[in-house]
N, C-alpha and C positions, 0 to 999 in steps of 0.2 A: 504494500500500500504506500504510493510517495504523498507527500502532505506538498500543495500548494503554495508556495509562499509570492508574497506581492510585496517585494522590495528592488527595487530600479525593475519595475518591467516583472512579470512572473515567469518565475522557475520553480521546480520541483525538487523534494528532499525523500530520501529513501531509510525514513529512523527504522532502527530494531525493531521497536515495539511501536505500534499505533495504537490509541484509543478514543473512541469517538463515539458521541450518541446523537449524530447526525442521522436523517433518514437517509440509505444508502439503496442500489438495486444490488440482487447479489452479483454482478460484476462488477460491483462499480472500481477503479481503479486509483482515483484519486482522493483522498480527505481535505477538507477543506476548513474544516472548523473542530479539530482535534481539540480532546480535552487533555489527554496525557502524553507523552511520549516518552521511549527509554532511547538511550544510545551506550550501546556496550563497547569502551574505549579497546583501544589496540594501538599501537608504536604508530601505524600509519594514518590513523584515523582521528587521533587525541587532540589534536591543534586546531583541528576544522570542530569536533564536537564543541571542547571548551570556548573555543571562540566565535568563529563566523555562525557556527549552528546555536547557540548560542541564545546570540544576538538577534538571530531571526525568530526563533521559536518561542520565546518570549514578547515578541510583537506579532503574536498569532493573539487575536483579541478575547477567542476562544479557549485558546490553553490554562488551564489550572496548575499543571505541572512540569518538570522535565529533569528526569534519572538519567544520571550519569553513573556505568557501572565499571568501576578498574578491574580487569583483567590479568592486569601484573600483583594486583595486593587485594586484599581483603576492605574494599572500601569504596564508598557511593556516596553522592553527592546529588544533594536533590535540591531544587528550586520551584516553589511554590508561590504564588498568584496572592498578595495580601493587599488589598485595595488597589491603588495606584501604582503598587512597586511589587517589590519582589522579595521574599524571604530565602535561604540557604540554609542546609542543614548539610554538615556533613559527619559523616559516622567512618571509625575502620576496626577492623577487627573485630569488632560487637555492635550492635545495635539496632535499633527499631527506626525506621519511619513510615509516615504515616502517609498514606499515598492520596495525593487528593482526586478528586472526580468519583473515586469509586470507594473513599474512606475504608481503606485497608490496611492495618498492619501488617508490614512487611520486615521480616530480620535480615541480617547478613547472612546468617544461615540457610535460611530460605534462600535465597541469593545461591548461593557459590554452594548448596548440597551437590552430590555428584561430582564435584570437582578436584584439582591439586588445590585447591584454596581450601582446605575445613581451618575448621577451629584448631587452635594449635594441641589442644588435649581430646582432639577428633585421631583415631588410627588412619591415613591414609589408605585408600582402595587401590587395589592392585591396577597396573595401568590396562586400560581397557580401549584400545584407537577407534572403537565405536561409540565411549561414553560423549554426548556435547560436550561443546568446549565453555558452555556455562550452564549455569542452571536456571536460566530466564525462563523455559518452558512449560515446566513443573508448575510455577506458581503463578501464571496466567492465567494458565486453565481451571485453578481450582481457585484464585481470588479473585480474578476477573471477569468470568464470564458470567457467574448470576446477577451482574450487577449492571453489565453495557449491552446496546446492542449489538455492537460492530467491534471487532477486535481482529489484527492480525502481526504476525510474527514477521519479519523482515528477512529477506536476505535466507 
């Protein structure tokens, strides 16, 4: 699902995670008025997420939210919609937040299960080249979906 955006002129963004309670048809291909979005950081991708993506997905008028997940460490960074501006929360190694649009707690745990990232008094699992490479999947389908009507997984 790419999300619209209308800055100099429109273009399209292709987040991880989309959330939206827009009326959609079931093809439809673009979002337009996203409530949530996640973006799961990587070496190639961190500079355009933290910044340029940013900057635009936060002047989506519609957005409530926007998760940032490290991939290299145990740690998320979320930016949430408070009147006029914008709140920050960032957590690593431990911690709750609270996901807006769909008022979800969500842990780091939840986050990174299945991964080389557990908790450090978690046994790591044997390497398995078919496990994801995060555990963004798990907890979509079971926190998000009684709550929107439109959701999909990126990429």
């Amino acid at each position: 699902m790419r999300v619209r955006i209308q800055a100099r002129g429109t273009r399209y963004d292709y987040p991880d995670v989309v959330l939206t309670c827009e009326d959609m048809a079931d093809d439809a291909r673009d979002a337009s008025s996203p409530c949530f979005i996640v973006e799961v950081l990587s070496q190639s991708t961190q500079v355009v997420d933290r910044g340029q993506k940013l900057s635009e997905y936060t002047a989506l008028p519609s957005l409530q939210g926007y998760l940032m997940v490290d991939t290299a460490t145990r740690a998320a960074r979320l930016y949430t919609r408070q009147g006029e501006g914008w709140g920050e929360q960032y957590v690593e190694e431990a911690g709750v937040l609270r996901l807006p649009c769909v008022d979800v707690e969500l842990t780091l745990d939840d986050v990174y299960e299945g991964t080389s990232l557990q908790p450090p008094h978690t046994p790591q699992p044997a390497s398995d080249p078919t496990a994801p490479k995060h555990g963004l999947r798990p907890w979509i389908a079971s926190a998000f979906v009684p709550h929107i009507r439109y959701f999909q997984i990126g990429r």
